[in-house]
C-alpha positions in Angstrom: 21.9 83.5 -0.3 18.4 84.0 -0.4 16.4 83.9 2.5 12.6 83.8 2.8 10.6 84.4 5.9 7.0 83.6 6.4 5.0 86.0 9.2 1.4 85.2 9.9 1.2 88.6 9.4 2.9 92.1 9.7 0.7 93.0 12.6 1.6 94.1 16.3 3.2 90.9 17.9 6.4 90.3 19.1 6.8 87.2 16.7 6.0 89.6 13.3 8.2 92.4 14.8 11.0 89.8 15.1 10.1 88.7 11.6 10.8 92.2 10.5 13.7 93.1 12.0 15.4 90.3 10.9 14.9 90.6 7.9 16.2 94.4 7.6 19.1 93.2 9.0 19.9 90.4 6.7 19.1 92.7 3.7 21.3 94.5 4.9 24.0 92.4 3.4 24.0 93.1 -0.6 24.7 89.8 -2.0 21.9 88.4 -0.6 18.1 88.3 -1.3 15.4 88.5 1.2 11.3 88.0 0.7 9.0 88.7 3.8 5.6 86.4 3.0 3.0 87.4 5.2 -0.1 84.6 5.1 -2.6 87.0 6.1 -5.0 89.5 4.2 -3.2 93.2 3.8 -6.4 94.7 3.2 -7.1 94.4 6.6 -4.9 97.6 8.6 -4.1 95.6 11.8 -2.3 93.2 9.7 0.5 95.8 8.3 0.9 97.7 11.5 5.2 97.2 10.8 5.2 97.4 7.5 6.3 100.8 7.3 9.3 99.8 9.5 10.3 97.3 6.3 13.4 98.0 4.8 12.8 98.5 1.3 15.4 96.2 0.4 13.3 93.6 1.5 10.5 92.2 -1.0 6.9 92.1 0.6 4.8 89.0 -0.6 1.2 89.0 0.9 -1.0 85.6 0.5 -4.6 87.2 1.1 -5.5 84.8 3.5 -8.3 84.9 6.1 -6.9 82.7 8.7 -3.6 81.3 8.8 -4.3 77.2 8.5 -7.0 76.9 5.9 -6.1 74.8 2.8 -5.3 78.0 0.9 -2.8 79.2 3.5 -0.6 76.0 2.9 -1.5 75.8 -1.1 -0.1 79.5 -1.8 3.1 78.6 1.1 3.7 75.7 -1.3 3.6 77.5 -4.5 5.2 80.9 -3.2 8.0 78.9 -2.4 8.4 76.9 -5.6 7.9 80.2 -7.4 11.1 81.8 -4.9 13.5 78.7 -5.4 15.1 80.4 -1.9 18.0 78.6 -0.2 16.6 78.9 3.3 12.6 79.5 4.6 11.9 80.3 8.4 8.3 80.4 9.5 7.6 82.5 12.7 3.9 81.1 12.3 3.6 77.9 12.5 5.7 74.8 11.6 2.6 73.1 9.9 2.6 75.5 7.1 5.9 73.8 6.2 4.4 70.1 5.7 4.2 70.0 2.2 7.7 72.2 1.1 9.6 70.0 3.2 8.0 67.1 1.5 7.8 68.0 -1.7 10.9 70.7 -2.0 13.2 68.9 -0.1 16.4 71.1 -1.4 15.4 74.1 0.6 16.7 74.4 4.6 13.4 74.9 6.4 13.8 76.2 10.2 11.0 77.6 12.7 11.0 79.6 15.4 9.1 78.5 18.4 8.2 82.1 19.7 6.3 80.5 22.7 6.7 77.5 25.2 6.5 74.1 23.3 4.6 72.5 26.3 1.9 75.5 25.7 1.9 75.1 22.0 1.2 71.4 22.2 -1.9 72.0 24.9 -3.5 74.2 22.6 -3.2 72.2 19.2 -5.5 70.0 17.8 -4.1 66.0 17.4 -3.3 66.5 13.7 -1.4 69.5 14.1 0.9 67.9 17.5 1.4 65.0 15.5 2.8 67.0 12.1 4.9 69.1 14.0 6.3 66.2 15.8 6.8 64.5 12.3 8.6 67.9 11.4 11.0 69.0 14.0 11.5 64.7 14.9 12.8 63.8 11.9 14.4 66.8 11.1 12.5 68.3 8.4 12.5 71.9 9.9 15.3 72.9 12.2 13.4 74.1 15.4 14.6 77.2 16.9 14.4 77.7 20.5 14.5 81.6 22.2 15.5 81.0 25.5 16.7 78.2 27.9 13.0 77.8 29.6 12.3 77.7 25.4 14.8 75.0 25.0 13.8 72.8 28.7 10.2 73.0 27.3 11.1 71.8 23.5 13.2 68.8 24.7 10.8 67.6 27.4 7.6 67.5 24.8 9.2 66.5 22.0 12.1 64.0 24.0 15.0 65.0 21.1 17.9 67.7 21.5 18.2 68.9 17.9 16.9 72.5 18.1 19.2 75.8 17.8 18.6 78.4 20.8 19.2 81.9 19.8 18.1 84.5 22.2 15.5 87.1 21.0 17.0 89.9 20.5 15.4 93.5 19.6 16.3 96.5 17.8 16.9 99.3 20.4 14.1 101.5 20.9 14.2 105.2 19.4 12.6 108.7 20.1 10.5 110.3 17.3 9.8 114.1 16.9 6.7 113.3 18.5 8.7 113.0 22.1 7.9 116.2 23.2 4.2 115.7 22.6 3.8 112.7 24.5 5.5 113.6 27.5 3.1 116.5 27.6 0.6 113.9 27.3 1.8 111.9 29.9 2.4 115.1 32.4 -1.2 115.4 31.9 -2.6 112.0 33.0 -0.6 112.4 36.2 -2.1 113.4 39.3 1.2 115.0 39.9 4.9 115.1 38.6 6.0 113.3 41.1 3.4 110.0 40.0 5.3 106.7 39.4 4.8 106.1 35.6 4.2 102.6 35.0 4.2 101.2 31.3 2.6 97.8 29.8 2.7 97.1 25.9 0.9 94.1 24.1 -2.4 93.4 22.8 -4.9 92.0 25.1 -4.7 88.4 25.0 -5.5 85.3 27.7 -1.8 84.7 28.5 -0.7 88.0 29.4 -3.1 87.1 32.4 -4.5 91.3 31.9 -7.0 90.7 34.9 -3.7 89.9 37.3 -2.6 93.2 35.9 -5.4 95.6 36.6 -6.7 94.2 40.0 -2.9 95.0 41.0 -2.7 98.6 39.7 -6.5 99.5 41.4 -6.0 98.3 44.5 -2.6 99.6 44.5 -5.2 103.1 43.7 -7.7 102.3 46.4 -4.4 102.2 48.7 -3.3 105.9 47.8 -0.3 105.0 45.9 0.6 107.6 43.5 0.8 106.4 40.2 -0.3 106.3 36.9 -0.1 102.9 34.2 -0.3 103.4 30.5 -1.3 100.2 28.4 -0.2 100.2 24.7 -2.2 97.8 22.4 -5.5 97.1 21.1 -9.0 94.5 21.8 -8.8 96.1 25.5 -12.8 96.4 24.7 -13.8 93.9 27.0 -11.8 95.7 30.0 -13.3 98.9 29.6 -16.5 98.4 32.8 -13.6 97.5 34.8 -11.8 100.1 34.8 -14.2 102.7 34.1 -13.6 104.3 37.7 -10.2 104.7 37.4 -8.3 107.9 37.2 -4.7 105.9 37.0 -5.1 103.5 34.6 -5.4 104.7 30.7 -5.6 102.5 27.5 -4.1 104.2 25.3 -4.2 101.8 22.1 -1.8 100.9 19.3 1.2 103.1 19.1 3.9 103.0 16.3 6.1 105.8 18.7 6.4 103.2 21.3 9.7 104.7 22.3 8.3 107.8 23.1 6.3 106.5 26.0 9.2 104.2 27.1 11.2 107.2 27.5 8.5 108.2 29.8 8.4 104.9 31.8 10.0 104.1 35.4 8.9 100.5 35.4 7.9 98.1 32.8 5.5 95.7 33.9 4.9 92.3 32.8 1.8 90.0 34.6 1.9 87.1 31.4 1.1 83.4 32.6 3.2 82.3 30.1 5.7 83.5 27.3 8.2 82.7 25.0 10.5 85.7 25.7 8.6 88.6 25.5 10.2 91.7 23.0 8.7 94.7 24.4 10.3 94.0 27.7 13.6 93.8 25.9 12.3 96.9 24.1 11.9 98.6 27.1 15.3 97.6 28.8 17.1 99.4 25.9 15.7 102.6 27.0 16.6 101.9 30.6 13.1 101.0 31.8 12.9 98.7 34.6 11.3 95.8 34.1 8.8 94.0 36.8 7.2 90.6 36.1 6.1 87.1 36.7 8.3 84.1 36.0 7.1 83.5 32.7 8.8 81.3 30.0 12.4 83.0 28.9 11.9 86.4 31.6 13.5 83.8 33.7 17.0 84.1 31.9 16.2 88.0 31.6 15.7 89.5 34.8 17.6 88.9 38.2 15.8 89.7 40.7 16.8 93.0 42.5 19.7 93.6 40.3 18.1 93.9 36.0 14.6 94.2 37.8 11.8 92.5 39.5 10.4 88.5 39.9 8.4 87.0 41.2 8.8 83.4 42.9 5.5 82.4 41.6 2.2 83.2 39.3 0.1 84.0 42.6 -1.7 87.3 42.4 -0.6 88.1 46.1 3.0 88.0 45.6 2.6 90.1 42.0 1.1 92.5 43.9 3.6 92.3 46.5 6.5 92.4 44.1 4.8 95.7 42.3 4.9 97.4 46.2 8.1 96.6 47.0 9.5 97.9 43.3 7.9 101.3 44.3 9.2 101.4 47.5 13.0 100.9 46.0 12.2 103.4 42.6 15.8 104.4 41.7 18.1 101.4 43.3 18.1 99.9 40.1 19.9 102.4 37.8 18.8 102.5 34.2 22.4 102.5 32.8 22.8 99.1 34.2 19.3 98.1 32.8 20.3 99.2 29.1 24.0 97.7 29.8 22.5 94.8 30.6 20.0 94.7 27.1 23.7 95.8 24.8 25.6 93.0 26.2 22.8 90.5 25.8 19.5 90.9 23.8 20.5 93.0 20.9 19.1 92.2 17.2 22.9 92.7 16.1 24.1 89.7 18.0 20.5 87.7 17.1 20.5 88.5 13.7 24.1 87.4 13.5 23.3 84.3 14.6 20.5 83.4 12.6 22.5 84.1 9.8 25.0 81.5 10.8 22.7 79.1 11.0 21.7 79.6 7.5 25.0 79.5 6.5 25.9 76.2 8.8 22.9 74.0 6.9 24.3 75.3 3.6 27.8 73.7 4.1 26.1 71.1 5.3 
């Protein structure tokens, strides 16, 4: 078989990490082929930020675009996959991109991955775009791929058909690196004390991680004396930087490719999102053990049970995050970590998502 995946890029979101890992793991397999297109420019070093986790079984094909829906981004898709002749493509992008291959190279098995809520997609799409994406996934053209159940409610309810696959996100286990040693250190040092409450948040700033929810938490949970410290891990934090410019609890500590390292660190992952698909770095995080804390966003839902694999909230109100961050401190250790990572194995491993991606494929072939 050979499989092509398209990435808007190879930079550090959950949807290009997926990207990646899935396609080590299908290359994995020798009899078949596997190409990794990524639509945006390489030149640009936040757009290869996994690359260097790419198996090197798998063939890296970059379309030196600028953004990832101008008429060269869907003129270089088109050719790239004429050129390929693959037996399967699977955006993680957008479905859009597949308009004119599933019009025009009909023989090839298109599927997409709807990394986020389908009802948030669709409020944040232009008319031409809602209405080719219905066209798409309606009439079966691409074969829409759901992550969770509150990924599946949302695709049925906007687009009123039940054709799409769920497969739970899965992610690969997080590792140490020699550096371990280094950035505990690190991390010894930004605490007040060694008895601080180490609190961890990874992902790029962005509007629906709801990052203002987040920091008014941790410093008024600051101004109140709790003893504490909260490491964010990702880039564009530029515009919080007045903000937080008092704080000695709160540290930005940027992009990390050791991300492991400063999980094993962690005593709670937190998650303050407005909305998500199902997020991989809390997955990340529950393979190493971390407890997670969050709002009740998108797939999280069918992830965390409340005061047994971590901490929900009821709501999106800023109170009752707050309250729910509290009231995780004041129970630190009643969740064990070995039920946390049990919990991950059993559930939200790339083994068993990989796996059945790959039946999929093989499902549409037969068919």
């Amino acid at each position: 078989m050979k499989i092509l995946h398209i990435s808007l890029s190879l930079g550090g979101g959950g949807a290009e990490r997926i990207a990646v890992s899935l396609c080590n793991r299908f290359a994995a397999k020798e009899d078949d082929e596997v190409v990794l297109v990524s639509v945006l420019d390489d030149a640009d070093p936040s757009n290869v930020f996994y690359l260097k986790d790419l198996s090197p079984r798998v063939r890296h094909v970059n379309l030196h675009c600028h953004t990832g829906l101008q008429m060269k981004a869907f003129w270089r898709v088109y050719q790239t996959i004429r050129q390929e002749r693959p037996d399967v493509v699977h955006t993680h992008f957008s479905a859009v991109l597949l308009l004119f291959p599933a019009l025009l190279i009909p023989q090839v098995h298109y599927f997409h991955t709807i990394h986020n809520l389908a009802k948030r997609i669709e409020e944040k799409s232009g008319f031409l775009k809602r209405s080719v994406m219905c066209y798409l996934f309606t009439r079966n053209r691409v074969k829409p791929v759901t992550i969770s159940e509150a990924c599946r409610r949302s695709y049925r309810e906007t687009y009123h058909v039940h054709n799409d696959i769920c497969i739970t996100n899965g992610s690969e286990p997080l590792t140490l690196t020699p550096d371990a040693q280094a950035v505990k250190s690190e991390i010894d040092t930004l605490k007040g004390s060694p008895s601080d409450i180490v609190f961890i948040h990874v992902a790029r700033h962005h509007s629906q991680k709801n990052h203002g929810r987040l920091f008014r938490t941790f410093l008024r949970l600051e101004k109140e004396g709790e003893r504490f410290i909260l490491i964010v891990l990702g880039d564009h934090y530029d515009s919080c930087l007045a903000e937080l410019k008092d704080s000695k609890c709160i540290f930005l500590l940027g992009p990390k490719s050791n991300v492991g390292d400063y999980m094993k660190q962690a005593d709670f992952f937190v998650l303050s999102s407005d909305y998500e698909g199902l997020p991989m770095t809390m997955l990340e995080a529950m393979s190493m053990g971390v407890v997670p804390i969050s709002t009740p966003a998108g797939g999280v839902v069918d992830v965390i049970e409340d005061g047994v694999t971590g901490y929900l909230t009821d709501s999106f109100d800023d109170e009752e995050f707050y309250r729910r961050v509290r009231h995780a401190i004041s129970e630190k250790g009643l969740i064990p970590s070995e039920r946390i990572r049990q919990h991950y194995e059993q559930h939200f491993s790339m083994e068993t998502c990989a796996a059945k991606y790959y039946e999929a494929y093989k499902t549409a072939l037969t068919r």
